[in-house]
C-alpha positions, -999 to +999 in steps of 0.1 A: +535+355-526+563+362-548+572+344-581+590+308-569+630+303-572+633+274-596+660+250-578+663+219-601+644+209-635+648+179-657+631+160-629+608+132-646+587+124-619+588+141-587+574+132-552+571+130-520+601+160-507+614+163-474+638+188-452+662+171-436+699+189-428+696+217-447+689+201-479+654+188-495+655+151-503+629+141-526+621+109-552+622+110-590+595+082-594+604+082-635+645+087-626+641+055-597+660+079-579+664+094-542+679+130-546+694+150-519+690+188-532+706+219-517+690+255-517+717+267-547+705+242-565+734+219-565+722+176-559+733+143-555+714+111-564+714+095-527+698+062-537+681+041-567+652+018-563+632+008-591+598+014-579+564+035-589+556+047-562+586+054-541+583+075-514+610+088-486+612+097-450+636+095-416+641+075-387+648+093-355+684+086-363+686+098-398+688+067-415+662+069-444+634+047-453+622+043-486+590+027-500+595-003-523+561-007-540+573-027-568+584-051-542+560-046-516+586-036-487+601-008-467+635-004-474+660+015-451+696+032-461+723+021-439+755+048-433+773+029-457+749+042-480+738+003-483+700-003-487+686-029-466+647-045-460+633-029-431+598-046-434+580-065-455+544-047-465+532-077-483+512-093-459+490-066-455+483-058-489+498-067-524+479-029-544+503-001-546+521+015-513+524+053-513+533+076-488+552+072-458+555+091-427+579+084-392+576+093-360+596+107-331+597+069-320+608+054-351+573+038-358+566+046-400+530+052-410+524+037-447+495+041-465+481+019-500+460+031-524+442-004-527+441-005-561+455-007-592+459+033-604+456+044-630+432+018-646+418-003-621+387-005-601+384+017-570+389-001-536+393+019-505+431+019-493+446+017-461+474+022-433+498+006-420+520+008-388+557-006-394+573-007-357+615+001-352+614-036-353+604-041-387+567-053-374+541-044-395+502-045-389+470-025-404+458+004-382+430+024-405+409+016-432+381+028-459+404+055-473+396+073-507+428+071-522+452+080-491+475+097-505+500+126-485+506+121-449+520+139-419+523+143-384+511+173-362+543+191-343+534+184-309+531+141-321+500+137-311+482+136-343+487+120-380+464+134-409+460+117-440+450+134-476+419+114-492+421+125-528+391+107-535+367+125-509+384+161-509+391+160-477+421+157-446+416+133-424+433+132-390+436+102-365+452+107-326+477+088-323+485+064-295+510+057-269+516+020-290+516+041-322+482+027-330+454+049-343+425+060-330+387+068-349+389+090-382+376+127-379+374+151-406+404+178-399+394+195-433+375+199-466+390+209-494+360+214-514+368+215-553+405+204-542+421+168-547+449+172-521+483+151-527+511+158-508+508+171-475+530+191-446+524+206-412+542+241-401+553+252-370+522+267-367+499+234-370+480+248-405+487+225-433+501+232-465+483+205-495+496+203-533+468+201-558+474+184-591+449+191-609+442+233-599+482+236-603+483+251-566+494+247-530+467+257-503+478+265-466+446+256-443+438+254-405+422+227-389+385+233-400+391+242-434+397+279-435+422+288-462+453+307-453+478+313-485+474+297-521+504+298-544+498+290-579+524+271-599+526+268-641+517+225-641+507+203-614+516+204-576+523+173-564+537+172-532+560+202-509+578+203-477+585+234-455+624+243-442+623+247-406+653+280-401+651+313-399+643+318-434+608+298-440+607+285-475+583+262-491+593+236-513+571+223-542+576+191-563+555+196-595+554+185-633+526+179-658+509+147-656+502+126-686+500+092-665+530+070-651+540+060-681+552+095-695+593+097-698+595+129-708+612+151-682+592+180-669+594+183-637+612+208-614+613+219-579+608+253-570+607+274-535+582+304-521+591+324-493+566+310-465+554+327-436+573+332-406+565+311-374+536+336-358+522+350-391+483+340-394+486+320-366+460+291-371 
């Protein structure tokens, strides 16, 4: 693939982006802010919550959801641009919430760590189901660092990144939005995948911190595209028009405690809906 456009820099902390109207909306962990970005480049800060981690996604409706770890909730932004509790994740566990993932029903998929990172001993993390309601209960287990989440186009199935074990993990999910038994989707073998999204042609795109890269794979493991970035991947998102691009959130890491800003996000032409069709 060709060299990437550069969009936005100056980003301290970078995560968890997502395509929604036209524009990519992703977090600034180190910033505590939401940013809404459009493809010239051009941004507004959308929302602030002081959290590490904070990720973002969508209800059915548009109205976004953002994960409070600090404060062990889901928070939701009302059109007023208000930010409201939609759940509170406590109950189920007090370690660090990461990723989030919604869907087409409103149910939110949340996954924690388990333990304290960086630093603390390693505990398998977890995920939870929060309901439209606001309900919340555990529905998997005996993760290695869950990490990027997403949902397969037709709904039907949720894959999880395990850092930890190199590896996707994908669950079927049910009619009650429950989950059923883990099976291995993919390996990445010498990969620690982060953030993760499905195209339209069910392959997976999965940043890589550490080998600076984004890998597109099929269900089994067979590699599809790499592109190669100049510091760590951390997380990307795919536009869904006529001109497939795919957006990358990356920065060197030096652990959460690192103020310096030097992150940007950058976009790679992606291939077209029927190109290497998984």
């Amino acid at each position: 693939m060709s060299e990437p456009a550069v969009l936005m820099e100056g980003v301290v902390f970078g995560e968890s982006p997502r395509w929604r109207d036209g524009r990519v909306w992703f977090s600034d962990w180190g910033a505590n802010q939401v940013i809404a970005l459009d493809t010239d480049g051009s941004h507004e800060v959308v929302a602030t919550v002081a959290s590490f981690p904070m990720c973002i996604d969508f209800l059915p409706d548009g109205r976004l959801l953002v994960v409070d770890s600090a404060r062990q909730r889901l928070l939701r932004r009302e059109p007023d641009g208000s930010l409201v509790r939609h759940a509170d994740l406590s109950p189920i566990s007090r370690k660090p919430w990461n990723d989030i993932v919604v869907d087409e029903h409103g149910n939110a998929y949340v996954n924690s760590i388990g333990f304290d990172f960086p630093g603390g001993e390693f505990a398998p993390g977890l995920i939870a189901l929060v309901t439209p309601d606001g309900a919340v209960e555990q529905v998997a287990g005996d993760l290695a660092f869950p990490n990027g989440m997403a949902i397969s186009p037709d709904g039907a199935t949720l894959v999880v990144a395990e850092s930890y074990a190199n590896r996707l993990t994908a669950y079927d999910i049910d009619s009650d939005g429950r989950l059923g038994s883990p099976r291995a989707w993919a390996d990445t073998p010498g990969d620690h995948p982060d953030g993760i999204c499905f195209d339209a042609e069910g392959a997976i795109w999965y940043a890589d911190v550490g080998n600076q890269h984004c890998v597109r794979v099929r269900q089994g493991g067979d590699v599809l595209a790499t592109v190669d970035l100049d510091r760590g991947a951390f997380a990307c998102t795919l536009s869904r028009d006529h001109d497939p691009r795919l957006f990358v959130v990356g920065q060197h890491w030096a652990g959460p405690e690192r103020s310096r800003p030097s992150g940007r996000v950058v976009a790679f032409p992606a291939p077209a809906p029927g190109a290497g069709r998984p």
